[in-house]
PDB file of N, CA, C and O in Angstrom:
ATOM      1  N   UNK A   1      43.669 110.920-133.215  1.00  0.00           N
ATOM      2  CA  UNK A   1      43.758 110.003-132.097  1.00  0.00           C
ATOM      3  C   UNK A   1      43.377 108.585-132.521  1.00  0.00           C
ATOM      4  O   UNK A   1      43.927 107.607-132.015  1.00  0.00           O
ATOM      5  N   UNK A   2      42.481 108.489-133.405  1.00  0.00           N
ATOM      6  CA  UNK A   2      41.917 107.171-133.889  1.00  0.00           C
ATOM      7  C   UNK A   2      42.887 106.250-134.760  1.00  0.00           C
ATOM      8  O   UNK A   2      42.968 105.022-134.739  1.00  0.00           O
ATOM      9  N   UNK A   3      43.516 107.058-135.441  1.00  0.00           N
ATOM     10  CA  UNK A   3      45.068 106.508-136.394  1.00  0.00           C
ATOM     11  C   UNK A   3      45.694 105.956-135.611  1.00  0.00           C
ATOM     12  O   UNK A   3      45.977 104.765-135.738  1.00  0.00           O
ATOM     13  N   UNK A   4      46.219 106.976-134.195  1.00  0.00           N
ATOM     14  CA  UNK A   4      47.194 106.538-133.535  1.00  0.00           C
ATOM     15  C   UNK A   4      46.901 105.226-132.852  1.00  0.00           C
ATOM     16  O   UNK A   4      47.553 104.188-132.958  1.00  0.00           O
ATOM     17  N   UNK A   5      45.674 105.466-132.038  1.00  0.00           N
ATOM     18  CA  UNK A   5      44.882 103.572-131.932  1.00  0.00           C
ATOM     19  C   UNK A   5      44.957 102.752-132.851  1.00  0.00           C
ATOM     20  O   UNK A   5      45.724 101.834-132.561  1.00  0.00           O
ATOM     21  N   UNK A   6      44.490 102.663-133.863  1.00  0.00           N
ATOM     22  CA  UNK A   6      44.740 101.743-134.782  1.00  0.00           C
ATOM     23  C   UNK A   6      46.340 101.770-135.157  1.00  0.00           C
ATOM     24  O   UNK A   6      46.842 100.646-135.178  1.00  0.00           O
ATOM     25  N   UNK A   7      46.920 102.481-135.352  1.00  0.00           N
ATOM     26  CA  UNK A   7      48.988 102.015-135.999  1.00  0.00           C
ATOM     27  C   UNK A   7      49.585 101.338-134.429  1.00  0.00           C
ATOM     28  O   UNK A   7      50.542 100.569-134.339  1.00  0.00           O
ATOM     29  N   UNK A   8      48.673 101.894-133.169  1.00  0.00           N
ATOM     30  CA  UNK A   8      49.377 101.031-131.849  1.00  0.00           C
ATOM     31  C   UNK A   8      49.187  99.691-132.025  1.00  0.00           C
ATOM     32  O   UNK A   8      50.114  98.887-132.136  1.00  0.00           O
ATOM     33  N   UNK A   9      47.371  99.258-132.071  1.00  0.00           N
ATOM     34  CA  UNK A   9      46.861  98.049-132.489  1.00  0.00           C
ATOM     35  C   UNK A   9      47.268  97.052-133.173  1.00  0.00           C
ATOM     36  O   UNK A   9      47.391  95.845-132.963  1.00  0.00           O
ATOM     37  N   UNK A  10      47.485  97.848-134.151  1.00  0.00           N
ATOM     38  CA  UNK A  10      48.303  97.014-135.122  1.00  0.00           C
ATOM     39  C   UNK A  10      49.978  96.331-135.095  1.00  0.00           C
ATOM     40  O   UNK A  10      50.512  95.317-135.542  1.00  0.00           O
ATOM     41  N   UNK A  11      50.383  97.453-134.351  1.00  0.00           N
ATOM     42  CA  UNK A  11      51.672  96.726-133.934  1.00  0.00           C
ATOM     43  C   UNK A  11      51.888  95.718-133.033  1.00  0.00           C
ATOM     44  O   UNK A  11      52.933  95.103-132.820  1.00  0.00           O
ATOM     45  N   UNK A  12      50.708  95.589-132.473  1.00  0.00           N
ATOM     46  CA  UNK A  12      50.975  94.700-131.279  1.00  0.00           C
ATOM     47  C   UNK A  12      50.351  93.624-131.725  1.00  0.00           C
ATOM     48  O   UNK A  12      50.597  92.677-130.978  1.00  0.00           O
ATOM     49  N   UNK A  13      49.372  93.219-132.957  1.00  0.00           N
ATOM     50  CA  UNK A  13      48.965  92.330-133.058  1.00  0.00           C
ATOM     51  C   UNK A  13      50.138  91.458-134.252  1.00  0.00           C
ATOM     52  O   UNK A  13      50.229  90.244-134.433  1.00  0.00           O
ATOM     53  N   UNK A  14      51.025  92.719-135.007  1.00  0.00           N
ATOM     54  CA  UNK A  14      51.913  91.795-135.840  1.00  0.00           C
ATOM     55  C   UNK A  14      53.217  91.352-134.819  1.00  0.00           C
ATOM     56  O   UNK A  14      53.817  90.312-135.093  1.00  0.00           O
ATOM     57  N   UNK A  15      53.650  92.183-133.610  1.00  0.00           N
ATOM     58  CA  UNK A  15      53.964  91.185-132.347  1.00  0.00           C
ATOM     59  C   UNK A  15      53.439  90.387-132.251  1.00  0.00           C
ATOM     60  O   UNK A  15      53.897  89.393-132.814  1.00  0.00           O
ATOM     61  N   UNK A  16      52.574  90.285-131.747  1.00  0.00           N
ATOM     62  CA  UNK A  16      51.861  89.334-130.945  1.00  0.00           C
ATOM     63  C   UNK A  16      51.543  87.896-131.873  1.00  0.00           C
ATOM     64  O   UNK A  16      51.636  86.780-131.361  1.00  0.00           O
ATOM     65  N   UNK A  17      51.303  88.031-132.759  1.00  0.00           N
ATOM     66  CA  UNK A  17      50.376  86.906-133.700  1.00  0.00           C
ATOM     67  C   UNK A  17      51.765  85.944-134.072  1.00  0.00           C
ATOM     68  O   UNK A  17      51.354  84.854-134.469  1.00  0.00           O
ATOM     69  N   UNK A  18      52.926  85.982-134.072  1.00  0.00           N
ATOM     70  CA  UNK A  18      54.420  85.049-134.485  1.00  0.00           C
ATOM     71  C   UNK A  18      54.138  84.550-132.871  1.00  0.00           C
ATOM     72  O   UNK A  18      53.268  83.681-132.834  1.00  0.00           O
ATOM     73  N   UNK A  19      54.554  84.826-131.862  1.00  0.00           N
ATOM     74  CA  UNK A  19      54.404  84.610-130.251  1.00  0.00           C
ATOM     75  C   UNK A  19      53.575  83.578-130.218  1.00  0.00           C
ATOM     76  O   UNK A  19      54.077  82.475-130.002  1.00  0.00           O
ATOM     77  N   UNK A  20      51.855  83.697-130.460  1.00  0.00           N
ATOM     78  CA  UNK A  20      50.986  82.936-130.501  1.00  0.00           C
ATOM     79  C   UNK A  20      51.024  81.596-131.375  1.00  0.00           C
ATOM     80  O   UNK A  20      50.830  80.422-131.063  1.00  0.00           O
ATOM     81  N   UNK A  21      51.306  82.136-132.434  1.00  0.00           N
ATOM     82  CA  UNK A  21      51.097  80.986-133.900  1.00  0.00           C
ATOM     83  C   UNK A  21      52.575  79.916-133.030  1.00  0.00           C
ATOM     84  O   UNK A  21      52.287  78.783-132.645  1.00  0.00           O
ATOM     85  N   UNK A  22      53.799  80.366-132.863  1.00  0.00           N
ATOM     86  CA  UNK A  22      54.455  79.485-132.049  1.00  0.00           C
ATOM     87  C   UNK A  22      54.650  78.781-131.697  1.00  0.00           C
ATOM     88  O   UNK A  22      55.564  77.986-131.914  1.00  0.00           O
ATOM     89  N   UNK A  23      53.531  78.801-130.719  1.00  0.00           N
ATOM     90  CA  UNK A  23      53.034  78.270-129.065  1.00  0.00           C
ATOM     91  C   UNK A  23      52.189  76.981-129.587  1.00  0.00           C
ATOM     92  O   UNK A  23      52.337  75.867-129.085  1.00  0.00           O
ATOM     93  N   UNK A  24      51.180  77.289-130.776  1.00  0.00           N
ATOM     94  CA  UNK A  24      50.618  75.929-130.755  1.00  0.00           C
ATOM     95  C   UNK A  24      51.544  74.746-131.653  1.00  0.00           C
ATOM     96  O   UNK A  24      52.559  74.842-132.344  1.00  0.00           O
ATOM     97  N   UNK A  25      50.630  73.568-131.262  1.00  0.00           N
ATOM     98  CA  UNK A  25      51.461  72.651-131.494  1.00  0.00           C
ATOM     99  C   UNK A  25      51.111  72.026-133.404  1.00  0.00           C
ATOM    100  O   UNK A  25      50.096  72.225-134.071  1.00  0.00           O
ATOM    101  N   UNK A  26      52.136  71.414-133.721  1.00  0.00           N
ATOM    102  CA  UNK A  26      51.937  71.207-135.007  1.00  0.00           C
ATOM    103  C   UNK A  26      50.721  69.971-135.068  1.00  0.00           C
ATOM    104  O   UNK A  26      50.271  69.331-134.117  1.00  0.00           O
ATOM    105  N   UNK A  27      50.332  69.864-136.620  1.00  0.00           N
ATOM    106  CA  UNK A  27      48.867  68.937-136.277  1.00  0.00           C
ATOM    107  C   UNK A  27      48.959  68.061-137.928  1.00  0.00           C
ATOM    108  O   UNK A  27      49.106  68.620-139.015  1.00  0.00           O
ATOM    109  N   UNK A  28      48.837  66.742-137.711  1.00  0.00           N
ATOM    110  CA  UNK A  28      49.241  66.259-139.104  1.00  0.00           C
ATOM    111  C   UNK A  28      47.769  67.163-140.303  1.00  0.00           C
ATOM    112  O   UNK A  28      47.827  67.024-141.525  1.00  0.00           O
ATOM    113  N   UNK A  29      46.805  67.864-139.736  1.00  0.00           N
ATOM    114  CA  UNK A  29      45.507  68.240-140.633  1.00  0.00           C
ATOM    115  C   UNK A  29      46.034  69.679-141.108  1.00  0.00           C
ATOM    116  O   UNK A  29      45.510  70.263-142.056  1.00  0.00           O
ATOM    117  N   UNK A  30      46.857  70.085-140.550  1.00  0.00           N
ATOM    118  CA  UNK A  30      47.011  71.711-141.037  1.00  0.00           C
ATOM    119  C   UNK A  30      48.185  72.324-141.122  1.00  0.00           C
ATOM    120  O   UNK A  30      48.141  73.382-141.749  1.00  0.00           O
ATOM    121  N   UNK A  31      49.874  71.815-140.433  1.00  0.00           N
ATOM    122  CA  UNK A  31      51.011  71.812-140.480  1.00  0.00           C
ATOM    123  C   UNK A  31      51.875  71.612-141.680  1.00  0.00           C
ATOM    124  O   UNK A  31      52.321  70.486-141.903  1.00  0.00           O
ATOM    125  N   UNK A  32      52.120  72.515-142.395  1.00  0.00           N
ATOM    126  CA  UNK A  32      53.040  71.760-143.879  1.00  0.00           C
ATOM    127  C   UNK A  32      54.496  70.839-143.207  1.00  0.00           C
ATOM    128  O   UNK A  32      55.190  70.938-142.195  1.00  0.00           O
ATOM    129  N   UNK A  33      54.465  70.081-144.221  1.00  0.00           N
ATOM    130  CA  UNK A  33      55.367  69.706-143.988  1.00  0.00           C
ATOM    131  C   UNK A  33      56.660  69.957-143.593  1.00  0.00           C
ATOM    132  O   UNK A  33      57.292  69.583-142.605  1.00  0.00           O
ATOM    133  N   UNK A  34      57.080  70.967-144.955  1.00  0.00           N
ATOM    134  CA  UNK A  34      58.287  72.077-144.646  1.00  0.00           C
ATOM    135  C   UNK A  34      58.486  72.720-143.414  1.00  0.00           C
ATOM    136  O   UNK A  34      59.672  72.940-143.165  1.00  0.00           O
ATOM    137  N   UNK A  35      57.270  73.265-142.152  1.00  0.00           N
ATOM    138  CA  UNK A  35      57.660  73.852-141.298  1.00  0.00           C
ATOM    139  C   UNK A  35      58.022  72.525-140.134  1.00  0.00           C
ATOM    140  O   UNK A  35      58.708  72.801-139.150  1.00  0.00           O
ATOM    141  N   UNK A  36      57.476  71.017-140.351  1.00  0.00           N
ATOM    142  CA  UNK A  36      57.861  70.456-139.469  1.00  0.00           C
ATOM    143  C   UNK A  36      59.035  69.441-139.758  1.00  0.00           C
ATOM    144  O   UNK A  36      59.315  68.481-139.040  1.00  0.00           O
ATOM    145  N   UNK A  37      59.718  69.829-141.000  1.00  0.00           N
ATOM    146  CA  UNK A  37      61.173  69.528-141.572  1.00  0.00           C
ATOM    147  C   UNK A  37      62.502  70.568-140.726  1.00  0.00           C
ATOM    148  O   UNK A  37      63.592  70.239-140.258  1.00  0.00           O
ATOM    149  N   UNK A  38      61.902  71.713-140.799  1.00  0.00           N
ATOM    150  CA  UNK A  38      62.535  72.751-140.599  1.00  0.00           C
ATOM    151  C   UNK A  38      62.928  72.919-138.591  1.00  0.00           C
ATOM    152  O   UNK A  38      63.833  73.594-138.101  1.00  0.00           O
ATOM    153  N   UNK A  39      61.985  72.134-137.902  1.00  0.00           N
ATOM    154  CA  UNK A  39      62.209  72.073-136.636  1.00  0.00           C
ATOM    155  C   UNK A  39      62.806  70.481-136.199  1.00  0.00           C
ATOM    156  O   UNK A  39      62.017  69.576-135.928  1.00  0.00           O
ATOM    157  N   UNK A  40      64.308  70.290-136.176  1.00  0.00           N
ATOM    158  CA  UNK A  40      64.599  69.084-135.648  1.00  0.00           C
ATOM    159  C   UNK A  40      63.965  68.230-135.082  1.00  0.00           C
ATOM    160  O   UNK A  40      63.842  67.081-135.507  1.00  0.00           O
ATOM    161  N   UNK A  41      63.266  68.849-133.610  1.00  0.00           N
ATOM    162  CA  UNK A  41      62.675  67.895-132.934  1.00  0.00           C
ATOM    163  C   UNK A  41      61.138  67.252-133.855  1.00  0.00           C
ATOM    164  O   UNK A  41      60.642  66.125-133.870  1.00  0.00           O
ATOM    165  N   UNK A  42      60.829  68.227-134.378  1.00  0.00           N
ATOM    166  CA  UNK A  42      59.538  67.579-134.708  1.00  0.00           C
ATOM    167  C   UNK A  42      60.039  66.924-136.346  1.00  0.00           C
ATOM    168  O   UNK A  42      59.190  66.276-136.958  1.00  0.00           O
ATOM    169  N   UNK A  43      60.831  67.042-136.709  1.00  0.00           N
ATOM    170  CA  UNK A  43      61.301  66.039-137.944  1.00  0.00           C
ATOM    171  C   UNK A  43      61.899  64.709-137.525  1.00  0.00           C
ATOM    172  O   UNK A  43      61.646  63.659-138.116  1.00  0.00           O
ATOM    173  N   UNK A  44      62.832  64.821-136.312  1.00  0.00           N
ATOM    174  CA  UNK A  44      63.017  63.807-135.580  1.00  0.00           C
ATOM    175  C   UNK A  44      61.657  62.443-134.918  1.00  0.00           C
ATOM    176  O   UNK A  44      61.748  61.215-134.903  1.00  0.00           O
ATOM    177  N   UNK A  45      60.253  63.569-134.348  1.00  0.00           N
ATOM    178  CA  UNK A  45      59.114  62.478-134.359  1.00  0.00           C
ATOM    179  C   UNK A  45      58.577  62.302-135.401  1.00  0.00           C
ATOM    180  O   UNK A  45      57.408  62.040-135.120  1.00  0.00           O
ATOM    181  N   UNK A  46      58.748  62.276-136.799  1.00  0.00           N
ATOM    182  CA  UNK A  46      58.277  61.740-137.816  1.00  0.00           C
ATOM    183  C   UNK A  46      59.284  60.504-138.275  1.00  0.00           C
ATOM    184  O   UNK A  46      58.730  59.426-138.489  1.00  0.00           O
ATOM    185  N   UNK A  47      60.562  60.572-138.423  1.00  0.00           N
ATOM    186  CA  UNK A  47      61.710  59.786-138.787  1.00  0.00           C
ATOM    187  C   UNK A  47      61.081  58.634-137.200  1.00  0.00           C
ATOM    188  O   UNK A  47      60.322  57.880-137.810  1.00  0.00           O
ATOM    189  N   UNK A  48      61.038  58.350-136.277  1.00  0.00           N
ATOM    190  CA  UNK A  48      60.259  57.835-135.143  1.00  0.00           C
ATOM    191  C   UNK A  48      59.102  56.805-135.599  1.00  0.00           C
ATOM    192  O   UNK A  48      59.121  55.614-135.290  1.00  0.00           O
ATOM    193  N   UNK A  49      58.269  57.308-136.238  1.00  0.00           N
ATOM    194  CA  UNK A  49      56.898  56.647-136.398  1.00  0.00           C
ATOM    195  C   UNK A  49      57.073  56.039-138.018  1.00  0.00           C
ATOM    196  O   UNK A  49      56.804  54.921-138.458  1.00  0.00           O
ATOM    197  N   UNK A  50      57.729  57.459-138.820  1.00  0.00           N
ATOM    198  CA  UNK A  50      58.117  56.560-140.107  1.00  0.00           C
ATOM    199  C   UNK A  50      59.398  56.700-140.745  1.00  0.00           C
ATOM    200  O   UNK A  50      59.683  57.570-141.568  1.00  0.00           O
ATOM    201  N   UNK A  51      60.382  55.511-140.183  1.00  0.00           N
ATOM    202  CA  UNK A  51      61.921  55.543-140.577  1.00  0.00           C
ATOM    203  C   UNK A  51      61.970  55.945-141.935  1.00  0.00           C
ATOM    204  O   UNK A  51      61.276  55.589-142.887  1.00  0.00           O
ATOM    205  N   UNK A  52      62.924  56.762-141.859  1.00  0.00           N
ATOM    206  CA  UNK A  52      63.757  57.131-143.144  1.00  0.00           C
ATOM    207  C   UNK A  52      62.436  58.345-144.100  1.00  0.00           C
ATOM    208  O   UNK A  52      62.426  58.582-145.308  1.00  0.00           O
ATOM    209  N   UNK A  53      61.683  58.773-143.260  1.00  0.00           N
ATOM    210  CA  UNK A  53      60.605  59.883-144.080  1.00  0.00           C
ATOM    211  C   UNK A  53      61.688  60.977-144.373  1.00  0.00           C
ATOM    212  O   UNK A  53      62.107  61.102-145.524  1.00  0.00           O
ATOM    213  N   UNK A  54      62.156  61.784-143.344  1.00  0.00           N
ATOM    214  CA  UNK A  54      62.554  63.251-143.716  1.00  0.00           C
ATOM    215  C   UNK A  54      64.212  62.750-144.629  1.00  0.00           C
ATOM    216  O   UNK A  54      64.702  63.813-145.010  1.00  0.00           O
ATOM    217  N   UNK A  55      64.775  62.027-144.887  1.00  0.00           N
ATOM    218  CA  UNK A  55      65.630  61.909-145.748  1.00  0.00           C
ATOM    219  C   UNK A  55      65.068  60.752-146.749  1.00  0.00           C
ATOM    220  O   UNK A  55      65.722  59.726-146.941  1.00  0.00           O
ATOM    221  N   UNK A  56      63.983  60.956-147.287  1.00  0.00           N
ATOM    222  CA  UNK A  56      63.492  60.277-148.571  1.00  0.00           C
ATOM    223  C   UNK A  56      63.446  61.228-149.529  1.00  0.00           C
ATOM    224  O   UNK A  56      62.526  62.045-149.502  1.00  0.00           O
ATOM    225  N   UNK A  57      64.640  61.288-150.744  1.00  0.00           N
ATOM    226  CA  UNK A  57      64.641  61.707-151.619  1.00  0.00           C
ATOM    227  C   UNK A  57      63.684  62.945-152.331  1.00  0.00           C
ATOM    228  O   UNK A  57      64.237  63.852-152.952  1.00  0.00           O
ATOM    229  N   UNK A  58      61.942  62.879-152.152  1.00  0.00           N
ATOM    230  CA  UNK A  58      61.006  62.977-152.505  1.00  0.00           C
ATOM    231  C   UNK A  58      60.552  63.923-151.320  1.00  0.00           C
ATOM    232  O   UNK A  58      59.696  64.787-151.510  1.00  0.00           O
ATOM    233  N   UNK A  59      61.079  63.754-150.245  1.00  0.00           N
ATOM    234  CA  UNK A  59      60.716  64.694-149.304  1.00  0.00           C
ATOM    235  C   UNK A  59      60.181  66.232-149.219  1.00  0.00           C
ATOM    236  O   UNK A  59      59.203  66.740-148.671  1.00  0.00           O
ATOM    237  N   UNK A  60      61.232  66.740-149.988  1.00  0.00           N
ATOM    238  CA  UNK A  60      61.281  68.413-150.507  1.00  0.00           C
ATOM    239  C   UNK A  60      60.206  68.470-150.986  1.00  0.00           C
ATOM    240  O   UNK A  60      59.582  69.416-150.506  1.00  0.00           O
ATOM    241  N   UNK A  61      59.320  67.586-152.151  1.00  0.00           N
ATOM    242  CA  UNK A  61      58.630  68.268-153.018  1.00  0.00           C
ATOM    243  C   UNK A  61      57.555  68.001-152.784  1.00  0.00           C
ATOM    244  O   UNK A  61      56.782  67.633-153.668  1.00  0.00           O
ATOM    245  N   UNK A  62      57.158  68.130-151.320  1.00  0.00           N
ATOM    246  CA  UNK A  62      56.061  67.546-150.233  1.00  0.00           C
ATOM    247  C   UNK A  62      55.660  68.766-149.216  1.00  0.00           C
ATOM    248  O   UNK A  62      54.668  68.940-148.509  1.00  0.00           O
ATOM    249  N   UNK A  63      56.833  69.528-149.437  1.00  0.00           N
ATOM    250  CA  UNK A  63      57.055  70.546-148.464  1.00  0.00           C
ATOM    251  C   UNK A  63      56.067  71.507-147.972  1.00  0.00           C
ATOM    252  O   UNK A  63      56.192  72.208-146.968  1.00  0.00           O
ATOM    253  N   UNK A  64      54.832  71.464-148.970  1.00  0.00           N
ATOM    254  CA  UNK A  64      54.013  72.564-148.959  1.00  0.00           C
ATOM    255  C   UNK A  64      52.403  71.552-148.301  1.00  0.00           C
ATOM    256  O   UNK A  64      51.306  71.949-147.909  1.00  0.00           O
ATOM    257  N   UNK A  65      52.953  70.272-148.442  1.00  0.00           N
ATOM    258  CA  UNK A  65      51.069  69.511-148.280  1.00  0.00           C
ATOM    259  C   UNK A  65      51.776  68.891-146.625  1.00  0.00           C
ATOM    260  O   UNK A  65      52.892  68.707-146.139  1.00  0.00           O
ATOM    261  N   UNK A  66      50.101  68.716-146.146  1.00  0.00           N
ATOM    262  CA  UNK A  66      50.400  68.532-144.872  1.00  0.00           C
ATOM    263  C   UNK A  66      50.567  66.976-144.542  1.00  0.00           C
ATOM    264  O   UNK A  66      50.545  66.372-145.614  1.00  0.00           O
ATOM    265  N   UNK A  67      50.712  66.167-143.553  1.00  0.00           N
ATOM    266  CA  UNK A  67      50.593  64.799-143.711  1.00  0.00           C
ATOM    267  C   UNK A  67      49.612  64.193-143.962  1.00  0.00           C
ATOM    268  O   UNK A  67      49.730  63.099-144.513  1.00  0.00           O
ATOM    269  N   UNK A  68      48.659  64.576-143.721  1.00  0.00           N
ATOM    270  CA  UNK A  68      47.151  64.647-144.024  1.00  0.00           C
ATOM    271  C   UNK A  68      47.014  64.115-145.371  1.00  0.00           C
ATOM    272  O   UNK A  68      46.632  63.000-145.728  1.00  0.00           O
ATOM    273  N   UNK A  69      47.539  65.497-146.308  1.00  0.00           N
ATOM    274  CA  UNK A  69      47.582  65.065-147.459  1.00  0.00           C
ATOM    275  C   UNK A  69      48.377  63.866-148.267  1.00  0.00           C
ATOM    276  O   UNK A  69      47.988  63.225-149.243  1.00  0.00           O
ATOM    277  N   UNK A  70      49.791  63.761-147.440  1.00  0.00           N
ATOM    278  CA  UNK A  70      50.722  62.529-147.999  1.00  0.00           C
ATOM    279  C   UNK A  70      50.069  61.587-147.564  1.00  0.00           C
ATOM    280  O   UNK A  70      50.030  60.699-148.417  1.00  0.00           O
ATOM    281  N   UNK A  71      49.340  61.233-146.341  1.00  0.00           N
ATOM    282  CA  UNK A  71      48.163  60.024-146.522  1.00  0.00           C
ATOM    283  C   UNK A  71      47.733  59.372-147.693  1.00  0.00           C
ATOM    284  O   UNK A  71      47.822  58.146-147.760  1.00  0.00           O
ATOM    285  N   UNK A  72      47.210  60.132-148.759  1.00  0.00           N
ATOM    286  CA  UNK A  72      46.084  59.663-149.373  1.00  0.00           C
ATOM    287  C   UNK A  72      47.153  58.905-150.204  1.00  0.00           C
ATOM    288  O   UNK A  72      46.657  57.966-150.826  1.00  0.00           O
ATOM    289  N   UNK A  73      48.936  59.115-150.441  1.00  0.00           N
ATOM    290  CA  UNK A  73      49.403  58.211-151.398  1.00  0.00           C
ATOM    291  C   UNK A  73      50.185  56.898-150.999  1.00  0.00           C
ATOM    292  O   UNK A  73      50.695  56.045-151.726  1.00  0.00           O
ATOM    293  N   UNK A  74      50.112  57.014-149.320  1.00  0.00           N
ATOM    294  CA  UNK A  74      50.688  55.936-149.017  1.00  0.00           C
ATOM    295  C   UNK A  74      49.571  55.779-147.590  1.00  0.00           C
ATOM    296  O   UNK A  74      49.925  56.045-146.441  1.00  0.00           O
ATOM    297  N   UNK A  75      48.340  55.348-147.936  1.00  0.00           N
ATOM    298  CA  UNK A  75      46.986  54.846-146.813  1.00  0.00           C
ATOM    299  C   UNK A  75      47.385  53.920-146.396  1.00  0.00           C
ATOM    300  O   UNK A  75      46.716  53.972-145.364  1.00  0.00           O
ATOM    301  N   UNK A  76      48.044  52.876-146.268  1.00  0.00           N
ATOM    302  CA  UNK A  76      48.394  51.496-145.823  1.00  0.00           C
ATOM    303  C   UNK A  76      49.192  51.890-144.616  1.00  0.00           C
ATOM    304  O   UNK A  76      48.811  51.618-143.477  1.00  0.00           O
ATOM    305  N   UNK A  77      50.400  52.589-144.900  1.00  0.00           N
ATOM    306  CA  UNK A  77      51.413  52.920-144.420  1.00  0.00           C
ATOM    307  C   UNK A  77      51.258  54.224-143.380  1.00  0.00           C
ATOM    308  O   UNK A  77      51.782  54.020-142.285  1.00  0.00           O
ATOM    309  N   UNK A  78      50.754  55.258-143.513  1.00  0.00           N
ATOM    310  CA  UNK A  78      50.426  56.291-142.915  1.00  0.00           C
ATOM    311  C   UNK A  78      48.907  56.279-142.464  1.00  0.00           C
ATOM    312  O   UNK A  78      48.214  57.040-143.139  1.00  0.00           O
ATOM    313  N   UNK A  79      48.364  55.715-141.659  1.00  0.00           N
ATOM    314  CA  UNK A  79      47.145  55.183-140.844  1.00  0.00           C
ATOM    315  C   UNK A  79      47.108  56.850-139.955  1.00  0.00           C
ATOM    316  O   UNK A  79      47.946  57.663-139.565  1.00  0.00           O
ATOM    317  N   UNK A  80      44.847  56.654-139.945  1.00  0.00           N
ATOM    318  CA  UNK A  80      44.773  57.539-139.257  1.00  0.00           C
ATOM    319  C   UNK A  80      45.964  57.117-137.587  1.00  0.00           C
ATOM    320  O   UNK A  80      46.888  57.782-137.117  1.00  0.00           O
ATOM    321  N   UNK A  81      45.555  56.186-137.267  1.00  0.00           N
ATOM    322  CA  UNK A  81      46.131  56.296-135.695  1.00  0.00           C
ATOM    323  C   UNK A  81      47.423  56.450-136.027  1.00  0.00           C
ATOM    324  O   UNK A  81      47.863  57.308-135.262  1.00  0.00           O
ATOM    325  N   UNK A  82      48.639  55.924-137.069  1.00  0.00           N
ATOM    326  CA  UNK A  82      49.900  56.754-136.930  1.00  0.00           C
ATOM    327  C   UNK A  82      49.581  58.063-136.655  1.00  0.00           C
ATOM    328  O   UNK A  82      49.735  58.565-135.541  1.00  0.00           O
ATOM    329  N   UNK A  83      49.030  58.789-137.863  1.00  0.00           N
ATOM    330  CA  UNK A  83      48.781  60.480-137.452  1.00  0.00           C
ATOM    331  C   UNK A  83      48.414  60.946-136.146  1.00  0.00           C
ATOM    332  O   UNK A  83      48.802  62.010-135.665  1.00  0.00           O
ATOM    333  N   UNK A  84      47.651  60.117-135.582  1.00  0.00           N
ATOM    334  CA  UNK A  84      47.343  60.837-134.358  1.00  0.00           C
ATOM    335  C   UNK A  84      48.440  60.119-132.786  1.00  0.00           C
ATOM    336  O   UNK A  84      48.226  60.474-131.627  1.00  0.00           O
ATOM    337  N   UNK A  85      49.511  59.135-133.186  1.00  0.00           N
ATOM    338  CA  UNK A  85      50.160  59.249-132.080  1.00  0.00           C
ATOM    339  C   UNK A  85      51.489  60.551-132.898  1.00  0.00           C
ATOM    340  O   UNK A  85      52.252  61.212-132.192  1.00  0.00           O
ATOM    341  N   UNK A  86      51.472  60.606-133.850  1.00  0.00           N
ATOM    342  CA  UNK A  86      52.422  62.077-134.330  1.00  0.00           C
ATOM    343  C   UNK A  86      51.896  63.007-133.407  1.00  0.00           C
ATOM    344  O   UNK A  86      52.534  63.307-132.397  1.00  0.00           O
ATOM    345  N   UNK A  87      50.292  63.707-133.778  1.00  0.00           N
ATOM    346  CA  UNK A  87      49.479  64.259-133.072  1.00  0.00           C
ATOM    347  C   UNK A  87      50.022  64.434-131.786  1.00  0.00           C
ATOM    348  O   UNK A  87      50.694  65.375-131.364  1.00  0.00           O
ATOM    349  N   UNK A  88      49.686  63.521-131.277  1.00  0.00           N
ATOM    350  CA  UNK A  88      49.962  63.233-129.911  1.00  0.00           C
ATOM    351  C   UNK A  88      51.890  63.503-128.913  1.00  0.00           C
ATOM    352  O   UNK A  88      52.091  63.735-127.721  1.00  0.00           O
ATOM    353  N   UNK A  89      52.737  63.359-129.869  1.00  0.00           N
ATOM    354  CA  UNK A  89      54.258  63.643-129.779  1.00  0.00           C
ATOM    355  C   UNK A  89      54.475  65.089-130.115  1.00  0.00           C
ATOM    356  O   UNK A  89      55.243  65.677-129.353  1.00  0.00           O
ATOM    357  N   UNK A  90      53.890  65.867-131.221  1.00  0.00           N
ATOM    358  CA  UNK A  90      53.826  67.109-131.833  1.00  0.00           C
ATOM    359  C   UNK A  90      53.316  68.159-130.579  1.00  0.00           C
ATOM    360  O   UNK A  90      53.864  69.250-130.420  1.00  0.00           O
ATOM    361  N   UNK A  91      52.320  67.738-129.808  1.00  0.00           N
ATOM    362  CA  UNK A  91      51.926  68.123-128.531  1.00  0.00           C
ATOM    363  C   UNK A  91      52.362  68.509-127.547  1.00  0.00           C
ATOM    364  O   UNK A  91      52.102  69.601-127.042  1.00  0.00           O
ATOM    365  N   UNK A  92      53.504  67.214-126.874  1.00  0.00           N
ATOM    366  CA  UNK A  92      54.644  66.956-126.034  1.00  0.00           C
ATOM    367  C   UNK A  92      55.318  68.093-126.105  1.00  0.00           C
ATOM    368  O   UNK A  92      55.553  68.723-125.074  1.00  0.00           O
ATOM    369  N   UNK A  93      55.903  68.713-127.833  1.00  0.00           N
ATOM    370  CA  UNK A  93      56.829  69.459-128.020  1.00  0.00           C
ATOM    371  C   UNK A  93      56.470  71.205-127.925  1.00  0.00           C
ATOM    372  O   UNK A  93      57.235  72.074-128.343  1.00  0.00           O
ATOM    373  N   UNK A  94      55.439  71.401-127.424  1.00  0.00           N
ATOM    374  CA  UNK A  94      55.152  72.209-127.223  1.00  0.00           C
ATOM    375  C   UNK A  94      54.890  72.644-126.067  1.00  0.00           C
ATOM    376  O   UNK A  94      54.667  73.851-125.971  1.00  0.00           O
ATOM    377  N   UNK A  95      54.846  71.928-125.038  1.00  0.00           N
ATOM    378  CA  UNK A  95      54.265  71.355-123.734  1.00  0.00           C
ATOM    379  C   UNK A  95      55.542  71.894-122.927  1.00  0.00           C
ATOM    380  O   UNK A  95      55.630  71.704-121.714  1.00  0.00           O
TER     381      UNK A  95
END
């Protein structure tokens, strides 16, 4: 009986956990890049705040660090408060 609880449990949490993860919204501190390339709208509010990002050449091989991290090579240009009106649009799209 205890198996069968746990193999139910378990199915519902590898349901359940894609459903959830979903739902929240992307965040320039923890979002790779690649997954917010991969969703139009939210590649669309980056091309928004910084023209011509998701078709910059260099883009792809970014795919895995978050914006967070592309900060530290262009600080002038990618300001905390850009990140956080992204933040703030990334939100919207979940909303």
């Amino acid at each position: 009986m205890k198996n069968i609880f746990a193999l139910i449990l378990t199915g519902v949490l590898l349901i359940a956990f894609p459903t959830i993860a979903s739902e929240q919204p992307y965040t320039s501190d923890e979002t790779e890049l690649g997954i917010i390339l991969d969703d139009p709208k939210a590649a669309a509010i980056l091309d928004k705040f910084i023209p011509g990002f998701t078709t910059n050449e260099q883009v792809d091989l970014a795919r895995a660090m978050t914006l967070r991290d592309i900060q530290m090579y262009s600080p002038d240009e990618i300001t905390d408060e850009l990140l956080a009106k992204i933040d703030n649009e990334f939100k919207k799209l979940k909303n």
